[in-house]
N, C-alpha and C positions, 0 to 999 in steps of 0.2 A: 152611484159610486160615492159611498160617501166613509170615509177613517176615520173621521172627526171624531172620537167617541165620546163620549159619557158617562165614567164609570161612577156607581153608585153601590154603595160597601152596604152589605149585611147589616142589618139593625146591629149595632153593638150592645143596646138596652134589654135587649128581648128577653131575657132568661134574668134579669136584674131585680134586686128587693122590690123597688120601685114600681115596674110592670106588676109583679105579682099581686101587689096593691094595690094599684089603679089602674088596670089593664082595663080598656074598654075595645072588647072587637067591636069592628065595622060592618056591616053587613056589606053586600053587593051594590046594593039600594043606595047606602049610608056614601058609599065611598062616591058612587057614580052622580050623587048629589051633590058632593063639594068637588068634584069635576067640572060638573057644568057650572059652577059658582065661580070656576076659575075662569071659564072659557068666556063670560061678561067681559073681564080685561080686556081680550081681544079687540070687543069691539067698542071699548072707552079708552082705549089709548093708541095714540096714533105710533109710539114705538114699533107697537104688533102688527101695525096694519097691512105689514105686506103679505100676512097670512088670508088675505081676501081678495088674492088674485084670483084668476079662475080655475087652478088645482088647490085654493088655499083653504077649501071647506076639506077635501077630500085628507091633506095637512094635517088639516085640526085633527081630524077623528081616528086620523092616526098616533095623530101625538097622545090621544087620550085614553087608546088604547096602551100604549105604551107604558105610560103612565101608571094605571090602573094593573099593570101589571106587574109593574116594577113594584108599588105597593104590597100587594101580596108575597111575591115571591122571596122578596127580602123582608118581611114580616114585619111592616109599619103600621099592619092595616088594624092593630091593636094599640096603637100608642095611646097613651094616655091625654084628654084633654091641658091644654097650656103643660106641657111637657116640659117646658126650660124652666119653669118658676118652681116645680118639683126637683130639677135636677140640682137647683141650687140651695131647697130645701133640705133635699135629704140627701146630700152629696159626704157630709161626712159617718153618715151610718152606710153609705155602698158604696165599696171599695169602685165596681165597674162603673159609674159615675163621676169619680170624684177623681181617678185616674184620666178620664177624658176632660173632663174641664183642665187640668192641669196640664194635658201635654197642649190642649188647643189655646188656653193662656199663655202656656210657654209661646208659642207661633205668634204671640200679637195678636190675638182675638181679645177684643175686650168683653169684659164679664154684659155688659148690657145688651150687645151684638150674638154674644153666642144665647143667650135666652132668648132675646124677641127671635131667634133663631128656628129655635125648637119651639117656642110657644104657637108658631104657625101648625098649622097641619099639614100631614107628609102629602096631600094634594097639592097645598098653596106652593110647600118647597119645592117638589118635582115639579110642577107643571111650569112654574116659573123657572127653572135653572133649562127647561125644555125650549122655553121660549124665547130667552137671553141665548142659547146654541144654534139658531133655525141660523142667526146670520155667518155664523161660524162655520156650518154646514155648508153653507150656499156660496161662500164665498171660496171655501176648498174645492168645491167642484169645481169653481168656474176657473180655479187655478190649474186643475189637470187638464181639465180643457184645453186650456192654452196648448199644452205638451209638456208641461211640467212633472216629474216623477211626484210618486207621492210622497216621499225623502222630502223634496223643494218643496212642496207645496205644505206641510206639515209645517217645516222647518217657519217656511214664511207665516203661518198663522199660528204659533207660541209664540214672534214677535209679537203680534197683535191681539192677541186673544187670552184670557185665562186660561192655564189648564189645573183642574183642578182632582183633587184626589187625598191619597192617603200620605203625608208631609215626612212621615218617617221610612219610608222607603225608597229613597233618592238624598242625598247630601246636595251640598251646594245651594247657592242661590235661586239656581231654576227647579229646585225640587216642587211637585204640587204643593199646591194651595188648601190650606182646610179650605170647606165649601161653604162653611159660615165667613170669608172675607167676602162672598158673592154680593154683600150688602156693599159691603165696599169698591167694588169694582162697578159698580150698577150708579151710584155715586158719582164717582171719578169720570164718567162719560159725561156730567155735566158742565166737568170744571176741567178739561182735559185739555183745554188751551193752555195753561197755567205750567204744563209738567209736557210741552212739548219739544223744547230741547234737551229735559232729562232722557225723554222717552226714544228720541230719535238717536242722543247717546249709546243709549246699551244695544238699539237694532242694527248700530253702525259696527260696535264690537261685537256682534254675532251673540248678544244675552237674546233672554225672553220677555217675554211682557211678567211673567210671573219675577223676573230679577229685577225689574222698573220699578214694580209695582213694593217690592221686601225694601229697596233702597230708597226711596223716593215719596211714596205713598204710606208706605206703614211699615212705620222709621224703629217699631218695638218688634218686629219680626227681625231673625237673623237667619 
């Protein structure tokens, strides 16, 4: 049972000056290579390591499928190498470029974050934003569990968790997160002693982690 989703938008780039330029497809081969280049993490950082329980191989190659899929189907699987250093290159000759840097600047993305952003490969980003979810996931189930509806149990994991999406389609404070702040909230688990009376503020007022996180964390979003 799992609601916790993970929505992940359409290439916006795909059909852009840019792509047509330096569009490099992937093959099958190409992608499934820097898959398993992802899946190393796992077993060099003790973060992930709860994926090597004994359903956490079967996990993995779930998640990799997933992955590998989400690639294709939302048309990543031609991005261009170091994508973000082009985006800022040629951001004032394509209009669809230089539109997204500006609404994701407006949010408080700063220019260095939203490049090393896209400079990654759409493996490194999905497999990573997959693998920052496993506890988000696991931790919702264990919520219904209890007996909690999936209402409570939602409700309870946007106090704690990012949710992260498309930032103009929702007003207010808890509206999503661009998914280039993922840098930042990956961060903020180190130093998260520091912002525990803010944090425990907005969960007392019924906010979200994503209103903690615009007021407290990243003071240039509104």
């Amino acid at each position: 049972m799992t609601d916790v989703s993970l929505k992940y938008a359409t290439n916006p780039f795909s059909h852009s000056e840019i792509y047509k330029r330096f569009a490099e497809p992937k093959t099958h081969q190409e992608i499934m290579a820097a898959l398993r280049d992802e899946v190393k993490l796992v077993d060099s950082n003790p973060h992930y390591s709860r994926v090597g329980d004994p359903d956490g191989q079967l996990h993995l190659q779930k998640l990799i499928g997933r992955v590998y899929g989400n690639i294709i189907s939302l048309k990543y699987d031609s991005e261009p190498d170091q994508f973000g250093a082009l985006m800022f290159q040629y951001r004032e000759s394509c209009p669809v470029i230089d539109e997204y840097v500006e609404s994701r600047i407006k949010e408080g993305v700063e220019p260095v974050e939203l490049e090393a952003w896209w400079n990654m490969t759409p493996a490194t980003r999905f497999f990573g934003l997959e693998l920052d979810h496993i506890d988000c996931v696991v931790y919702f189930d264990a919520l219904c569990a209890t007996g909690r509806t999936t209402e409570e149990s939602l409700e309870y994991i946007y106090q704690r968790y990012p949710r992260y999406g498309d930032p103009d389609s929702e007003q207010g404070w808890n509206r999503p997160l661009p998914v280039e702040f993922s840098f930042a909230v990956r961060s903020l688990w180190n130093r998260q002693s520091q912002f525990l009376h803010q944090w425990n503020d907005i969960i007392d007022s019924g906010g979200t982690f994503n209103e903690f996180l615009r007021k407290h964390v990243l003071p240039s979003s509104s």
